[in-house]
N, C-alpha and C positions, 0 to 999 in steps of 0.2 A: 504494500500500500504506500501510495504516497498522498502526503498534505501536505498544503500548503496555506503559511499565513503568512497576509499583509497588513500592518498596522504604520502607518504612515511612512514612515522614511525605512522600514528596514522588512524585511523579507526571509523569512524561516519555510526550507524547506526539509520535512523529516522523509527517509524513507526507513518503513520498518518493514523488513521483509517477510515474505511467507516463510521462507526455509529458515530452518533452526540458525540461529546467532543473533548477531546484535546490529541493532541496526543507526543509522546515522540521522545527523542532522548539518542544517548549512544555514549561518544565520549572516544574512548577508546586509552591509548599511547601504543606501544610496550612493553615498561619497565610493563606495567599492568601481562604481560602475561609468563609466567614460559618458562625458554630458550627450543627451538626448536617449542613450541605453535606458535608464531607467524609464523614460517618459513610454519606450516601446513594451518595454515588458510591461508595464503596467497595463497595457491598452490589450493585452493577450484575453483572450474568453476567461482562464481561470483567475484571473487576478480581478473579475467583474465583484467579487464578494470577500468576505474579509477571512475568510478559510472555506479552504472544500479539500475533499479526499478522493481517491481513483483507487480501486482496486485494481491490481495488476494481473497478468495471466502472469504464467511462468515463465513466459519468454520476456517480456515487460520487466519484471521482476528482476529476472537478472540481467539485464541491460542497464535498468536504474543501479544494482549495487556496484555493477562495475565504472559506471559515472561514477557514484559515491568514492569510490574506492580510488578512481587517478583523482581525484580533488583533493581527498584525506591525504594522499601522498605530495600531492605536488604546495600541501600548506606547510609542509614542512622542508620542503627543499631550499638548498640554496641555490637554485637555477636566477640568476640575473631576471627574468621576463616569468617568474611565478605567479605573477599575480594577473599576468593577459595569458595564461594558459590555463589558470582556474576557472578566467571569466570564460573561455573557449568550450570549455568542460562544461559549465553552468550554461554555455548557448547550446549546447548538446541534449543535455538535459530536459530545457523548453523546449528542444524541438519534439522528441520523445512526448513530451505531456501534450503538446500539440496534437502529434499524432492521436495519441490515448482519447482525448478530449473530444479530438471528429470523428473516432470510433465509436465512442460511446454514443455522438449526437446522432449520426446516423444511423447509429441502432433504434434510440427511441424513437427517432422519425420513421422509419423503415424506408430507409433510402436507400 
């Protein structure tokens, strides 16, 4: 599963997975994110309410931990350009929930 909150300038996304272990979180401020970035993710379908959750298949599931997992890694590196290859990660991630998101919508539409 993932959710996601927005509460004015900062942005929490948890994923707690299906399969046994432990699962992450990303708590990301504005200032994280190069001018006009934020103004776009905001304007995303999931970010229309102030939390919502997606249940994952299993394939979802492990695509999100292995996001999870190069971002946990690369917060700790000392690579020069860490912190535009988190954000790179994290546009990886939206796009993934994008996807999830027109899945889901065009199921309940039956489209």
């Amino acid at each position: 599963m993932i959710q996601i909150t927005s509460i004015e300038h900062l942005l929490v996304i948890c994923h707690l997975p299906a399969y046994p272990g432990r699962g992450s979180a990303c708590y990301l401020h504005r200032r994280f994110f190069p001018p006009g970035l934020w103004q776009r993710l905001r304007a995303l379908p999931f970010f229309s309410t102030e939390s919502i959750s997606y249940t994952l298949n299993s394939r979802e599931d492990s695509e999100a931990g292995q996001i999870f997992g190069k971002m946990q890694r690369e917060a700790f590196s000392d690579y020069l350009f860490s912190a535009d290859l988190q954000r790179t990660y994290l546009l990886e991630l939206m796009h993934l929930l994008m996807k999830v998101h027109q899945e889901r919508q065009e199921h309940c539409t039956g489209l």
